[in-house]
N, C-alpha and C positions, 0 to 999 in steps of 0.2 A: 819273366814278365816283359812285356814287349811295349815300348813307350810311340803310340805317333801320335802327333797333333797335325790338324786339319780341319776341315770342313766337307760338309756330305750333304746332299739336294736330296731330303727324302720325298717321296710319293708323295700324292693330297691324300691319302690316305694314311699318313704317317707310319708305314708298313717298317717294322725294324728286321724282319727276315732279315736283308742282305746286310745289315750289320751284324747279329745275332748268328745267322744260318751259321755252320763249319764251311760248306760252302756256298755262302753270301758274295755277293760281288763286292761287297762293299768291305769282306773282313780281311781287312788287310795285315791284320796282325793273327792272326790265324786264331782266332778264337771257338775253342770248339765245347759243346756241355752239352749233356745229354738230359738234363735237369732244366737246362733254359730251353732247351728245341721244345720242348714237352710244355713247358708253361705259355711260349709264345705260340703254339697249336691251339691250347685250349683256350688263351686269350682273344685270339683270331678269330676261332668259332663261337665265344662266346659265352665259353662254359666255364670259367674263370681267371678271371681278370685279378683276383687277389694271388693265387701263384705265379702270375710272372710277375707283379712288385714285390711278390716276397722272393723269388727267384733270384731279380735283380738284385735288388736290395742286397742279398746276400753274396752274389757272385759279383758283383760290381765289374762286369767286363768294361764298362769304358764310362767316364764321367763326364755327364752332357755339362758343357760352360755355360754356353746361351744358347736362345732360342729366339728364330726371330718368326714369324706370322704374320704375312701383311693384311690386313681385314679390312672391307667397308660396310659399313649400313647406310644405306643410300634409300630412301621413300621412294617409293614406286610414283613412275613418272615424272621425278624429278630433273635424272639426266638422261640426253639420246643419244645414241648408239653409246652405250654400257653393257661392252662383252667384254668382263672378266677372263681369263685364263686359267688352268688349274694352277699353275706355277707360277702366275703372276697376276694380284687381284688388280693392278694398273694399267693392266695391257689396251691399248690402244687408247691411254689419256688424251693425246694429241686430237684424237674424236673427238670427246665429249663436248658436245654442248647442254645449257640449261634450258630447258622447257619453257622457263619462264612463270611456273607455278609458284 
């Protein structure tokens, strides 16, 4: 069993391939399952999402601590220039101004 602790910047897509994959960029502890590559294929296309939690659930390759998700809901035309980023929903706060609405 191979113990690391860290942190990983997944996609906006919260794609777990490169943790999951045998070879994932991201599996640095050499994690390899022939039973998760096959749940996360058919969870990816769509065709079952209940075998990769039961997948996981059962192979427990690695155990998420926190999660963090920076989110806004912001009313349309409340604030100008508001371009989000995909990896950062504050990006270019030093912009914004309010509208005034």
């Amino acid at each position: 069993m191979t113990y690391i602790m860290g942190e990983t910047l997944l996609t906006p897509d919260f794609d777990l391939r490169p943790l999951l994959s045998s070879d994932g960029s991201l599996n640095y502890g050499g994690y390899s399952s022939q039973t998760m590559s096959a749940a996360v294929a058919a969870a990816r296309s769509g065709d079952n999402l209940a075998a990769f939690y039961t997948a996981f659930a059962e192979e427990m390759p690695f155990i998420p601590i926190a999660f963090e998700c920076g989110q806004l809901i912001i009313r349309k035309g409340l604030i100008d220039n508001f371009s989000p980023a995909p990896y950062n929903a504050f990006a270019g706060l030093e912009e914004w101004t309010s509208s005034g609405e």
